[in-house]
Structures are given as C-alpha cells and as structure tokens.
C-alpha positions as a Markdown table, in Angstrom:
| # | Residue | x | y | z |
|---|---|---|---|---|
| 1 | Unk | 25.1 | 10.8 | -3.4 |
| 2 | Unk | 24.0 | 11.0 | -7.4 |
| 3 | Unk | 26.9 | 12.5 | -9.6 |
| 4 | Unk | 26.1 | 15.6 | -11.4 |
| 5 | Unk | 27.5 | 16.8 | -14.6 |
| 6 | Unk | 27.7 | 20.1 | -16.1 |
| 7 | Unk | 28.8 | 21.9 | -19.5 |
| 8 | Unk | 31.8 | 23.4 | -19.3 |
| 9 | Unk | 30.3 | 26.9 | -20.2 |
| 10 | Unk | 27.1 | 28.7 | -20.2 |
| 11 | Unk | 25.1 | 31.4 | -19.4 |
| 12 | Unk | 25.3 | 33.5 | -16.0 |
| 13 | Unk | 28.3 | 35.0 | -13.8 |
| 14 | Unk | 29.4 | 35.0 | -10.6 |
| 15 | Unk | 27.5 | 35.4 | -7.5 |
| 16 | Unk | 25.9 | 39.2 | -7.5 |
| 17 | Unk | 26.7 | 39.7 | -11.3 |
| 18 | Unk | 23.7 | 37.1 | -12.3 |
| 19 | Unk | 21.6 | 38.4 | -9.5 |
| 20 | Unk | 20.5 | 41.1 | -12.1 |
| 21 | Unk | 20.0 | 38.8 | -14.9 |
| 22 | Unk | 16.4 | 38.4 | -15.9 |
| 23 | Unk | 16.2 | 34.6 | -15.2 |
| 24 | Unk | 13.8 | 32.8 | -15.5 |
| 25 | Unk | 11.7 | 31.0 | -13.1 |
| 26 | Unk | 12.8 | 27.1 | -12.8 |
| 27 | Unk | 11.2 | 24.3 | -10.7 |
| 28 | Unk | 12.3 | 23.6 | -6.8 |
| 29 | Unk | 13.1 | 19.8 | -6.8 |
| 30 | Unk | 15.6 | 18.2 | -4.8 |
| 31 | Unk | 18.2 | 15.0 | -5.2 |
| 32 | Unk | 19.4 | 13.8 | -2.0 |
| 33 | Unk | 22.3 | 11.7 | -1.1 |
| 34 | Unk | 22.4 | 8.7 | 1.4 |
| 35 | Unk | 22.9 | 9.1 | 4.9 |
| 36 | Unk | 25.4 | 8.0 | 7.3 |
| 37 | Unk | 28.4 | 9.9 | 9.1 |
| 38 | Unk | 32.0 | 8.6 | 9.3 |
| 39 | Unk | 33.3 | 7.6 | 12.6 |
| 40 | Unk | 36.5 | 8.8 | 14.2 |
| 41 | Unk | 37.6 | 5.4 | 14.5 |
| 42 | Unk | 39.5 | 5.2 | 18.1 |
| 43 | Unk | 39.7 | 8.9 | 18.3 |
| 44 | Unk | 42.2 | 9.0 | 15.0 |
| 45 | Unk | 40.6 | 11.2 | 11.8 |
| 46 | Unk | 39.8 | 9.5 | 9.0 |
| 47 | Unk | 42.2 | 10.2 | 6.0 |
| 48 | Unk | 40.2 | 11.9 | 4.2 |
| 49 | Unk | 39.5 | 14.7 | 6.8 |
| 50 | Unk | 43.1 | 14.5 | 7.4 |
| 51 | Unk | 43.6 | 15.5 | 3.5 |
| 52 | Unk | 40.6 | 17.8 | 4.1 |
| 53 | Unk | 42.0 | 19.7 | 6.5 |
| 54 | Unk | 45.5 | 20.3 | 4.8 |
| 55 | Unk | 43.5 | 21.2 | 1.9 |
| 56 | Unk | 41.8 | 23.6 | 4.0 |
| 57 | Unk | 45.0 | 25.3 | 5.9 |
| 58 | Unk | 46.6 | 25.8 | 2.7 |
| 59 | Unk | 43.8 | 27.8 | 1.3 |
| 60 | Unk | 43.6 | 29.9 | 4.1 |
| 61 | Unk | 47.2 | 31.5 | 3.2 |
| 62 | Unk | 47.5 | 34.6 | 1.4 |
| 63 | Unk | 47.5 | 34.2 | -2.2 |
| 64 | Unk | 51.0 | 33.8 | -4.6 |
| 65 | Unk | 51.2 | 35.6 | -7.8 |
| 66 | Unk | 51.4 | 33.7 | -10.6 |
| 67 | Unk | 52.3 | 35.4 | -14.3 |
| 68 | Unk | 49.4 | 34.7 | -16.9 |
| 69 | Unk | 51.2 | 34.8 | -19.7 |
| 70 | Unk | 54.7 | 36.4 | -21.0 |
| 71 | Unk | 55.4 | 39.8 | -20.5 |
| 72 | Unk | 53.7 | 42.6 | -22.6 |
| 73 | Unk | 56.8 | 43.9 | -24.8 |
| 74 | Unk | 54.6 | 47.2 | -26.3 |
| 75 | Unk | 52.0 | 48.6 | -24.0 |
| 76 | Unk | 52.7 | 52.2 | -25.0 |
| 77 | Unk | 50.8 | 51.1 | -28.3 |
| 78 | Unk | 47.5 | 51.0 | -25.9 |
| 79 | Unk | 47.6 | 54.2 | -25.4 |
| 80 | Unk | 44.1 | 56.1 | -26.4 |
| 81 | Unk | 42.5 | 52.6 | -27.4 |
| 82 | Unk | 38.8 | 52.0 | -26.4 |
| 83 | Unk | 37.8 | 49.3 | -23.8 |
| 84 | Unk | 33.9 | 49.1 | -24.3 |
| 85 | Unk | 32.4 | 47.2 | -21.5 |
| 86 | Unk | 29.1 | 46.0 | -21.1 |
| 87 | Unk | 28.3 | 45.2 | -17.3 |
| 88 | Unk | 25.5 | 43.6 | -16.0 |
| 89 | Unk | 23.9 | 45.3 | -13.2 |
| 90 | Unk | 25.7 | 48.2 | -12.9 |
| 91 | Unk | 23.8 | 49.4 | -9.2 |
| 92 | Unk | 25.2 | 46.0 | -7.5 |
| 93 | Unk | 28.7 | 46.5 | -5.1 |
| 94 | Unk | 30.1 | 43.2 | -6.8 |
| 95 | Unk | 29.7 | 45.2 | -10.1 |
| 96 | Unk | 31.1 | 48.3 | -9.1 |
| 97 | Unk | 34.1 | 46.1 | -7.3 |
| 98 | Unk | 35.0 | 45.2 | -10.7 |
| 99 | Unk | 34.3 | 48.2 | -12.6 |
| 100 | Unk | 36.6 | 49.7 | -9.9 |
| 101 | Unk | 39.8 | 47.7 | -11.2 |
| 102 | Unk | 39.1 | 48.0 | -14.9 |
| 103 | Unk | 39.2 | 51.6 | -14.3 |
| 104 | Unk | 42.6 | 51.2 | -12.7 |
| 105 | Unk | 43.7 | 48.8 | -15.1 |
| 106 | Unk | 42.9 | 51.6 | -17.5 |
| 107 | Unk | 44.6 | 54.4 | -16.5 |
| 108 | Unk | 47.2 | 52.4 | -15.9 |
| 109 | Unk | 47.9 | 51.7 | -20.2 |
| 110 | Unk | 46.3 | 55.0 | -21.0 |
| 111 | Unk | 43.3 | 53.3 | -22.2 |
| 112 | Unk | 39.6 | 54.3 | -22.3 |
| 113 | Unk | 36.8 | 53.1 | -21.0 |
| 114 | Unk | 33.3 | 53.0 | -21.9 |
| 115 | Unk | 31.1 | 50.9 | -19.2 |
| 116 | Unk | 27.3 | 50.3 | -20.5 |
| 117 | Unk | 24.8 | 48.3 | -18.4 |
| 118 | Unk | 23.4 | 45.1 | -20.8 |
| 119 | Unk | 20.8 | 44.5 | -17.3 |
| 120 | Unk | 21.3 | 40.6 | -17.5 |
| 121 | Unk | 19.6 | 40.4 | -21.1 |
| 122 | Unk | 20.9 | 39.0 | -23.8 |
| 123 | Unk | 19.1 | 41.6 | -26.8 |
| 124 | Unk | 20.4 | 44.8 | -24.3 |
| 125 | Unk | 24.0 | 43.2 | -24.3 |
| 126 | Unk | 23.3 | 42.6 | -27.9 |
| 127 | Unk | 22.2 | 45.9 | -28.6 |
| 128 | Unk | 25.2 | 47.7 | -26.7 |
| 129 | Unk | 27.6 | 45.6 | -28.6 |
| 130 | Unk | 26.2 | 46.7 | -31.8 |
| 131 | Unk | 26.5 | 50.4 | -30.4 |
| 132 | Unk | 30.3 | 49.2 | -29.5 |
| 133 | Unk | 30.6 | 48.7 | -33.4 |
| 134 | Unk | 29.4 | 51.7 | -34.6 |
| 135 | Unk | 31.8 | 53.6 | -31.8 |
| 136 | Unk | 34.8 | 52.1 | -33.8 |
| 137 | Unk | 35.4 | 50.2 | -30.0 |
| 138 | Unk | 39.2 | 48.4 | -30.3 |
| 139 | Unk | 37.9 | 45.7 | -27.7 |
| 140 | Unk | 34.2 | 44.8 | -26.2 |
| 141 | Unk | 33.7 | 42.7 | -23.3 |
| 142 | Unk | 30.9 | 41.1 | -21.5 |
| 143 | Unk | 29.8 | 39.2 | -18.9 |
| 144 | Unk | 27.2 | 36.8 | -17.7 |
| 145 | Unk | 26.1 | 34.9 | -21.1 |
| 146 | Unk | 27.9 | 32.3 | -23.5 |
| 147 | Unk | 28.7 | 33.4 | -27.0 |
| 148 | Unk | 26.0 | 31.0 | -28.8 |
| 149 | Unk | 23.0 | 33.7 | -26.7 |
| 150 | Unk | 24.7 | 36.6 | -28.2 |
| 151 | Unk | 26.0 | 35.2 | -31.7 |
| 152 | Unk | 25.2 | 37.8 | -34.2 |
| 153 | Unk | 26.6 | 40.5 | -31.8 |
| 154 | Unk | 29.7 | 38.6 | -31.8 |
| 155 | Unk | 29.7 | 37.9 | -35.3 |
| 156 | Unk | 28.9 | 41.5 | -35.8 |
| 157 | Unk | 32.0 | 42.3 | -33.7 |
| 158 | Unk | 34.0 | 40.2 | -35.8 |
| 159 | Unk | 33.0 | 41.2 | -39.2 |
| 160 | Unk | 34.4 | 45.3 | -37.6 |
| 161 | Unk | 37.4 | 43.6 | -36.7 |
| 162 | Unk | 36.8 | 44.0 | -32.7 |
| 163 | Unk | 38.2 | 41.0 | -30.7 |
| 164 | Unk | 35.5 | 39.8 | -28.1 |
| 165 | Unk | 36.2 | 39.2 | -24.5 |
| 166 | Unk | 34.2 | 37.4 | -22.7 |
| 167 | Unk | 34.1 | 36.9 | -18.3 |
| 168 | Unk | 32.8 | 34.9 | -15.9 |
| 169 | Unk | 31.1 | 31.9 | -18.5 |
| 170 | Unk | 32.7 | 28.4 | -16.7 |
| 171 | Unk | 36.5 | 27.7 | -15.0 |
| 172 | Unk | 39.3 | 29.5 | -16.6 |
| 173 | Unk | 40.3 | 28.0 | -20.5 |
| 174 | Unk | 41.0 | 29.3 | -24.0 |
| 175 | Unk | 37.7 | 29.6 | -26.1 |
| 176 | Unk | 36.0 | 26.5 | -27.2 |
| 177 | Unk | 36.4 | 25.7 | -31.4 |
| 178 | Unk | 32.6 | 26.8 | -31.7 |
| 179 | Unk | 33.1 | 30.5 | -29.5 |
| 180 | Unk | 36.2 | 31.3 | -31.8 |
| 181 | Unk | 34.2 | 30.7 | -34.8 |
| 182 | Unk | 31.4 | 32.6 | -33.2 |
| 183 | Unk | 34.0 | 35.3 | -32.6 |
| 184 | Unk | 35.4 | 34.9 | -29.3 |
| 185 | Unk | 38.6 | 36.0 | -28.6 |
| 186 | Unk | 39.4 | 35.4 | -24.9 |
| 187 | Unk | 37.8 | 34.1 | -21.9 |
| 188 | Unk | 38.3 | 35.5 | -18.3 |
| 189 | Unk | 37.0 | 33.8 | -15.1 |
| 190 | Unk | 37.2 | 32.9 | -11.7 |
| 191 | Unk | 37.5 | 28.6 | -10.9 |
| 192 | Unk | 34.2 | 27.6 | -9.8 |
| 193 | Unk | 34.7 | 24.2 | -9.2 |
| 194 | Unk | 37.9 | 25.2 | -6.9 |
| 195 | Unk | 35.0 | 27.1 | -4.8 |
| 196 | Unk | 33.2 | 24.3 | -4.7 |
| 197 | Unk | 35.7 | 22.2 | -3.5 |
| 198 | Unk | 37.2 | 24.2 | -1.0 |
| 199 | Unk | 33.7 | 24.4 | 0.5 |
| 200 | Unk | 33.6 | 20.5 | 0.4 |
| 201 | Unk | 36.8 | 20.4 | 1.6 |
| 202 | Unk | 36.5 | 22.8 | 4.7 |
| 203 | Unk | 32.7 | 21.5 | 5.5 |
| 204 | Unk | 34.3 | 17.3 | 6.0 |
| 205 | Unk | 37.1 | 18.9 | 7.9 |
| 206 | Unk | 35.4 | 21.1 | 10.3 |
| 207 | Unk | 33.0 | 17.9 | 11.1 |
| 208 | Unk | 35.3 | 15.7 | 11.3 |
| 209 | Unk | 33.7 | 13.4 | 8.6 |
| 210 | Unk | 30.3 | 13.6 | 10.1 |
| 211 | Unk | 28.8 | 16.2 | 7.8 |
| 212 | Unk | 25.3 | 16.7 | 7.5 |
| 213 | Unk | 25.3 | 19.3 | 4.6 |
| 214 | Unk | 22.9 | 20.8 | 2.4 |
| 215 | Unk | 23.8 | 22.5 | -1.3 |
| 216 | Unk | 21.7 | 25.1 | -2.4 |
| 217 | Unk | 22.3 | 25.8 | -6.1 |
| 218 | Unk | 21.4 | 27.7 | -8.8 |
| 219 | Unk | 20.1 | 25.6 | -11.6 |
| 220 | Unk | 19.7 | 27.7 | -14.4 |
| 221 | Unk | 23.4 | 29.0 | -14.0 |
| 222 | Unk | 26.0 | 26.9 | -15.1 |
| 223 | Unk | 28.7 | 28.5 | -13.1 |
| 224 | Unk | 26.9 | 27.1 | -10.0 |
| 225 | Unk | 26.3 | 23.8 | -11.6 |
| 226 | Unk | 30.3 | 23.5 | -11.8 |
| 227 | Unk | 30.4 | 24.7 | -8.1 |
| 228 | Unk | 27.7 | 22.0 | -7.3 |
| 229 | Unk | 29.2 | 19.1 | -8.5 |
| 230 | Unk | 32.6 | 19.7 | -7.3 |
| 231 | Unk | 31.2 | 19.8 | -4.3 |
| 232 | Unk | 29.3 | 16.6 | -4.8 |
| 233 | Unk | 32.4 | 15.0 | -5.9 |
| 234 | Unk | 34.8 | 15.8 | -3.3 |
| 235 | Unk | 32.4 | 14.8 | -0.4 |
| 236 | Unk | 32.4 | 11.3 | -2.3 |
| 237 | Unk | 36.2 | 11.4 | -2.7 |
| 238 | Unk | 36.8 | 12.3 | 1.2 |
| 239 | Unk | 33.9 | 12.0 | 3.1 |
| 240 | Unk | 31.6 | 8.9 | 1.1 |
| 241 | Unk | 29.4 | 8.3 | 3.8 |
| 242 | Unk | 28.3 | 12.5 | 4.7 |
| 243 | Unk | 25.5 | 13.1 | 4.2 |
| 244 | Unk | 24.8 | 15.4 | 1.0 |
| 245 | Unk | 21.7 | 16.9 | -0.3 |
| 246 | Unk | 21.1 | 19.3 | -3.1 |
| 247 | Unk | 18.2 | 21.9 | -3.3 |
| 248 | Unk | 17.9 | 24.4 | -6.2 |
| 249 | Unk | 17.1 | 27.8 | -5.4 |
| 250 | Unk | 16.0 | 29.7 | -8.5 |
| 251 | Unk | 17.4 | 33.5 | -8.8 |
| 252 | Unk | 13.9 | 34.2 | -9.8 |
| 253 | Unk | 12.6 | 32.9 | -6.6 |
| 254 | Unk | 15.0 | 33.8 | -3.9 |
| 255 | Unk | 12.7 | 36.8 | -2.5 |
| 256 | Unk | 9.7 | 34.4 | -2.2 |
| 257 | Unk | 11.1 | 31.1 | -1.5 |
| 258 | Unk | 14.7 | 30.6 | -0.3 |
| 259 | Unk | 14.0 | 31.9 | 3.4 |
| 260 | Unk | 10.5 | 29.1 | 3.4 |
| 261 | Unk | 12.7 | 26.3 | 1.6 |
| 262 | Unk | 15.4 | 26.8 | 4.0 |
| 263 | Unk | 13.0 | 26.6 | 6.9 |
| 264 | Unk | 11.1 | 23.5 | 5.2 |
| 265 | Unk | 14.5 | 21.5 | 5.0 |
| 266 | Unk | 15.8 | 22.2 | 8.3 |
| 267 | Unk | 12.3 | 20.9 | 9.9 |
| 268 | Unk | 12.5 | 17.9 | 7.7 |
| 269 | Unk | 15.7 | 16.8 | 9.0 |
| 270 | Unk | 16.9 | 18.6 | 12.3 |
| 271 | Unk | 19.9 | 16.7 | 12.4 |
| 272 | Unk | 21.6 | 19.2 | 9.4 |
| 273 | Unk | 25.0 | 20.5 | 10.7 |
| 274 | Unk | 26.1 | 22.3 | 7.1 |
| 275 | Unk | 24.4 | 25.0 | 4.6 |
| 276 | Unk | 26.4 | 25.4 | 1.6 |
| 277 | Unk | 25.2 | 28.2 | -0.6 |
| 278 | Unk | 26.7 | 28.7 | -3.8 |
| 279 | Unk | 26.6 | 32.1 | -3.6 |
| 280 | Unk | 27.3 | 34.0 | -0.2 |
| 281 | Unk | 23.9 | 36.6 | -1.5 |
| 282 | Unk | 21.8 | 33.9 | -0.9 |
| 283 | Unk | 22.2 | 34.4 | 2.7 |
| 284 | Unk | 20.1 | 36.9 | 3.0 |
| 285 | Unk | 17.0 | 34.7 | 3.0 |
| 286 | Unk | 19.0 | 31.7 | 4.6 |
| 287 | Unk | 20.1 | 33.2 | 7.7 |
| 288 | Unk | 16.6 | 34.4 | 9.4 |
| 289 | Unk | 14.8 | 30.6 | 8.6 |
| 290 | Unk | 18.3 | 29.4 | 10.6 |
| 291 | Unk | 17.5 | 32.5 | 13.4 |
| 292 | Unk | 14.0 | 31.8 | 13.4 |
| 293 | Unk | 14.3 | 28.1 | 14.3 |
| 294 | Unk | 16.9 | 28.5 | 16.8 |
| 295 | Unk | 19.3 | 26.4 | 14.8 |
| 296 | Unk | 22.0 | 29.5 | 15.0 |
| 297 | Unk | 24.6 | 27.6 | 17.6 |
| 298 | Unk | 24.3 | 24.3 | 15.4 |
| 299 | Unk | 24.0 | 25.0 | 11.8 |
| 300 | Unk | 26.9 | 26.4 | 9.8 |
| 301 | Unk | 26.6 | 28.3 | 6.1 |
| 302 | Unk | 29.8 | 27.5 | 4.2 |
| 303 | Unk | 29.7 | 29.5 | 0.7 |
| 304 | Unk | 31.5 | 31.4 | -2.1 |
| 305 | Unk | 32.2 | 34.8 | -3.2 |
| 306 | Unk | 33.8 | 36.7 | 0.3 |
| 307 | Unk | 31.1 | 39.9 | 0.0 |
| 308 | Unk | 31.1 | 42.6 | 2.7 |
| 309 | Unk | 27.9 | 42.0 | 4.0 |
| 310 | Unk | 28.5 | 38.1 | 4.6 |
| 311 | Unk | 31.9 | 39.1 | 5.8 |
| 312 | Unk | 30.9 | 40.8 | 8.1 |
| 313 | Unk | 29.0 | 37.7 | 9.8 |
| 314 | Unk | 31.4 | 35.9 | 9.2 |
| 315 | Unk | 34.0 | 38.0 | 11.6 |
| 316 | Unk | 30.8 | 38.3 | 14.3 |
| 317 | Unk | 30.4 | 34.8 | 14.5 |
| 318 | Unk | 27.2 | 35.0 | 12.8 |
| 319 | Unk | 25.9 | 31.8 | 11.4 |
| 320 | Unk | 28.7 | 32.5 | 8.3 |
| 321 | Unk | 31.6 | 29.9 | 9.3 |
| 322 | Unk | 33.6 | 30.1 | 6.5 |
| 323 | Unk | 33.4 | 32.1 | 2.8 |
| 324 | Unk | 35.7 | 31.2 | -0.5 |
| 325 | Unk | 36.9 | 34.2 | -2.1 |
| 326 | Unk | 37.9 | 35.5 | -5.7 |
| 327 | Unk | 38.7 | 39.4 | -5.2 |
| 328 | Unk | 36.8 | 41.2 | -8.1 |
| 329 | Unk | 39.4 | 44.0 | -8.0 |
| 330 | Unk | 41.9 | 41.6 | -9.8 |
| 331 | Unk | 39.4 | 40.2 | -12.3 |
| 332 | Unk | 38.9 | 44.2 | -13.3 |
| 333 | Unk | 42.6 | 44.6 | -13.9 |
| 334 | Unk | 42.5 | 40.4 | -15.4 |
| 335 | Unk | 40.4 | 41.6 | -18.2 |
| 336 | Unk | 42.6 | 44.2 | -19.0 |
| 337 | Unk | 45.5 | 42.0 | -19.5 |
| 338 | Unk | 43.6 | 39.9 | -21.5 |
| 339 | Unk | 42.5 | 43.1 | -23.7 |
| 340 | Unk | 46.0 | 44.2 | -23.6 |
| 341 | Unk | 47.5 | 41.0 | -25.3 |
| 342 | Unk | 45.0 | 40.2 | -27.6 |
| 343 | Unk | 45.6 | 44.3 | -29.1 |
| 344 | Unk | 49.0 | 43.5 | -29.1 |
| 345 | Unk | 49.0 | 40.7 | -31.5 |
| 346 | Unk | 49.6 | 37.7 | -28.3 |
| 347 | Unk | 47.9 | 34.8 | -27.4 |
| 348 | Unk | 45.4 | 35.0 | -25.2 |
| 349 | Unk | 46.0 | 33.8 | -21.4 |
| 350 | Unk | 44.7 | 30.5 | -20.9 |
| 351 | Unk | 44.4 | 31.1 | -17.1 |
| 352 | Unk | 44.8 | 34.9 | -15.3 |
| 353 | Unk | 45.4 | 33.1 | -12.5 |
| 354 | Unk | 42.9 | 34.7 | -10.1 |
| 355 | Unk | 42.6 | 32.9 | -6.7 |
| 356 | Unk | 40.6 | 31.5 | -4.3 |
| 357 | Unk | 41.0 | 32.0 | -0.6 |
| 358 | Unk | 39.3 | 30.2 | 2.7 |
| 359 | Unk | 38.1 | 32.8 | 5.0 |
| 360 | Unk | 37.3 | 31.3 | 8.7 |
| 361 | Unk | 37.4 | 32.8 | 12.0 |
| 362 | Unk | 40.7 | 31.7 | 12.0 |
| 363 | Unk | 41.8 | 34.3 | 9.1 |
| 364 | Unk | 39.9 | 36.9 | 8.8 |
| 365 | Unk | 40.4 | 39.1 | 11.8 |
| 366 | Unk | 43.5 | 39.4 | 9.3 |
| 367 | Unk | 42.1 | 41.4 | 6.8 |
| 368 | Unk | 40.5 | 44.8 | 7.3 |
| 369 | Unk | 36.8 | 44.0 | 5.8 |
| 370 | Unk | 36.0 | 47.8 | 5.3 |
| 371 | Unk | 38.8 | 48.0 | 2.8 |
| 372 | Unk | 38.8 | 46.7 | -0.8 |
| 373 | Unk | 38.9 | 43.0 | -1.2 |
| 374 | Unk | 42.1 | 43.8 | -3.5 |
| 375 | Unk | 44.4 | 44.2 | 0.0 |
| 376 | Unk | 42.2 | 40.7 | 1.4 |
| 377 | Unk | 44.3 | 38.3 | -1.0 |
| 378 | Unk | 48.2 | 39.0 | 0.3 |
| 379 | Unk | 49.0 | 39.7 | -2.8 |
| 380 | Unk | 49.3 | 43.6 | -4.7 |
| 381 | Unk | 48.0 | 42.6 | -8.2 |
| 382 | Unk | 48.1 | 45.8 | -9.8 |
| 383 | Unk | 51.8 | 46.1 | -9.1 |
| 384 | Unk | 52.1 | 42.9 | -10.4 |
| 385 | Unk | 50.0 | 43.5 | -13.6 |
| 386 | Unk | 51.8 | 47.0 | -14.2 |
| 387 | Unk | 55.4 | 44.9 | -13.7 |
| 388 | Unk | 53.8 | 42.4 | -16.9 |
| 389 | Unk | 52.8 | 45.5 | -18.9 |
| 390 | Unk | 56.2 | 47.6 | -18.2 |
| 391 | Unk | 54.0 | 50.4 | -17.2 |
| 392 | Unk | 56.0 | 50.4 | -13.4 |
C-alpha cells in the first residue's frame, strides 16, 4: 500500500453536508495496494488483529463526556445575541440534524438564530456573510469551505468586529496562524481520521487479518482524504500484508458512476471481502452493483457517518456491517459553546470533544434508530453543555 498525505484543512464537510456543495467533476483513477492476506498462524490471531479487535470493542461502548473547555462563568450576558448561520444544504436530514441542536443550544442561552442556506458555494456563503454584517450579527458560522475560499467575507467579518466560526474543515484544532489572520476565530469538527481508523481497525478484525478491502474516497474533499489515509495507515500498522485499494468517487459523479465503478471493481477481483466508503450516502449506489452481482452474503460495506437510512441496513443485516458515528445533534449544541466562549471573552476550545462510536450488529439493536442520534451516543450532551454554561 502507497501512503497518502493530506492538508490538515480544506474545503468540504462531513458526509451529507458536502453532498450539496457544487463540486466539481474530478477524474476516476485508482492506487492499489499489494496483495496478500495474513495467516492465523496455528489457529492464534495475529497481534495486530488482536490490538484491532480491542480497538474495536472499546469503540463500541457508549460514549464519556469529556469538558471542552472551563466552565462558562457569564452566560446570562448571551442573552438576545445573534447566532447567524449559514448551512449548506438546508433540504438534507444531516443538515436539519444539526440545525436541530443549534436550535436547542439556543434557547437554551436565550440566543437567536438566523439559519441561511450558502448551497455549497463559496460567493452564496460569501454573500450571506456580508448580509450577516450588515444585520449587526454578534457571531457567523459556516460550514463546508476553508477560510482562504471565503477570505474577504471573513475579513469583512472582522473589520465589523464579528468573530467567525467555522465547522467541519479537517480533525478538531485551534485555527491555523493564516485563518486567524484571515479572521477565524474558532474551529469546530468531528475527527476524521479517528473514522477512518476505526473502519481500518474493525475491517482487520472482523477478517481476521485476511482483508480484501476497497476505499472509496472523495478526492476533492479533504475531510475524506484525512479519513483515507488513516485508513491506509492503520491497515499498514496492523494488517501489512491486507489487501488495500483506493478508488475515488467524485460527488459530482456519484449518480452516474459509483453503482458501474463499484460493479467494475468487484468483477475485476471477486475475491473482495471489504467496501469501505467514506461516507455511509455513498451507499446508495454501492449496495445494488453488490445485490446485482450476488456478492450480498460475502462482501461487507464498512463506513462513516451512522445515517438513518444506512442504519437501518445495518440493523437488517443488509450488506451494511458496521457504521462510525459522530451524532450531529451534539455538533449543533458544539458550535454553540464555541460561540458562547468566544462572546464571552474565552479562549476558544481546542477540541469539543464530539465522539466517534462503532455500530455493528453487535450494538445497535441497542439504540432505537427512529429516535435522534443524540440518545445513540450514551451520553445526554445537552445536559452536559447546559451544566458548562450554568444554564441547568
């Protein structure tokens, strides 16, 4: 397998978020690994699906709260401030998810909020920033893009005095030296490359080190790239001699090509035991090249994100095995505590602390999938976050 590298940030979001984003259209090549399975040797696992599989049992449990950041001493000062966000796809469920706990969040400090759609492009966001500006907005966030696509809105933002959050643009982190001088005042996101580890991780140890797997990524998205090559690397730390291939899947080309690529790739090799999507949507055009090859009973999709509909397939037995979650309930009320301490004169949080959880058929008849991913995570987060905020 050929190490990847990618840049810490970038442009696009998580899973459904970038699916509205007007991307566009990149070429189909593929990088493929070496071959080779590891043997049981006498019937014991090798160490590194040993290590896999603890990995893999642990991030099954139910999440444990962790405190971003010091306690918010004067939330009352919140109230009546203006929380302008600008979404990105506002018709998608994973958007509404979100919207759904920022609107929590927000009654929760007595805040407003004022939701805008930028439609994944960069002059819309820009153009609903500077309405943000005229609006006399105390905080603007947005998701999806990096602050260098966006810099004059930002800068624009900054000049008014408005602190800029930004979601969802690489792993968890403080801004960068060149996105505070842009204007950037706080970052909020999920840990790709935990994702993309945990689906290395439960892939080796569900095969027993004898994987067959191929990655489908997203290659103009950087957030996938992250999830991608920790992927890569943690097959080459614990499982060297899986197999591992990686074929890009343009957003732009999902409707026309994913369901014939997938096909394509498992007729090339029919000896493919894994299908690791970076983002569970993508299933949709994987699952019926898998049904319509009869491959069903011996190919497996591991992937990221835990949405309802590949939840569901996942608790039927359906071709989904296993799905990494980040609740988008919690990011809603995330952002708010990032807003919240960056208009109280704090530092921003380096890391909300949002987690990851492995969902296999040996979890999820746990959770009740019809319900809000916020109860899926063992954890009540808005208590939690109204406990930080003295708001109780």
């Amino acid at each position: 397998m050929e190490a990847r590298t990618a840049a810490r940030r970038g442009s696009a979001a998580f899973a459904a978020l970038a699916a509205s984003a007007a991307l566009a259209a990149c070429g189909g090549s593929d990088d493929k690994g070496s071959g080779g399975a590891v043997s049981a040797g006498g019937g014991d696992a090798p160490a590194g699906v040993v290590e896999a599989t603890k990995l893999v049992e642990e991030g099954r449990k139910p999440a444990q709260w962790k405190d971003p950041g010091p306690a918010i001493e004067n939330a009352s000062a919140l109230e009546g401030k203006t929380f302008f966000y600008i979404a990105n796809g506002l018709e998608l469920a994973s958007i509404q998810g979100l919207i759904k706990g920022m609107e929590e969040a927000a009654d929760a400090l007595g805040m407003k909020l004022v939701v805008t759609d930028g439609k994944g492009q960069p002059a819309e966001i820009s153009k609903q920033m500077a309405q943000a500006v005229g609006q006399k907005a105390d905080i603007i966030a947005t998701t999806s893009f990096p602050a260098a696509s966006i810099k004059g809105a930002i800068s624009g933002a900054k000049k008014a005095g408005i602190p800029v959050l930004l979601g969802f643009a690489g792993d968890p982190g403080l801004p960068t030296a060149e996105e505070q001088e842009i204007g950037t005042s706080a970052l909020m996101s999920f840990c790709y490359s935990c994702a993309g580890k945990m689906m290395a991780d439960w892939t080796i140890a569900d095969s027993n080190g004898k994987a067959n797997a191929v990655i489908f990524d997203v290659p103009e998205s950087p957030n996938t790239v992250m999830e991608r090559d920790a992927a890569v690397a943690e097959f080459e730390r614990l499982c060297p001699d899986c197999k591992v291939t990686v074929k890009h899947a343009p957003l732009a080309r999902w409707s026309t090509d994913l369901q014939s690529l997938t096909s394509a790739t498992l007729r090339s090799d029919p000896t493919i035991t894994h299908i690791l999507p970076v983002w569970d949507s993508m299933t949709t055009f994987i699952k019926p090249a898998i049904d319509s090859l009869g491959r069903s009973d011996d190919v497996k999709i591991v992937t990221y994100n835990a949405e309802q509909p590949q939840m569901k397939l996942l608790a039927a037995g359906d071709v989904v095995a296993a799905d990494i979650g980040s609740p988008l309930n919690w990011a809603g009320w995330a952002l708010f505590d990032q807003a919240a301490r960056l208009l109280t004169g704090m530092e921003p949080a380096e890391d909300e602390n949002i987690p990851n959880r492995v969902f296999d058929d040996v979890n999820v008849g746990e959770i009740d999938i019809e319900a809000s991913d916020a109860t899926w995570y063992g954890v009540d987060h808005a208590a939690e976050y109204r406990r930080l905020w003295g708001v109780e």
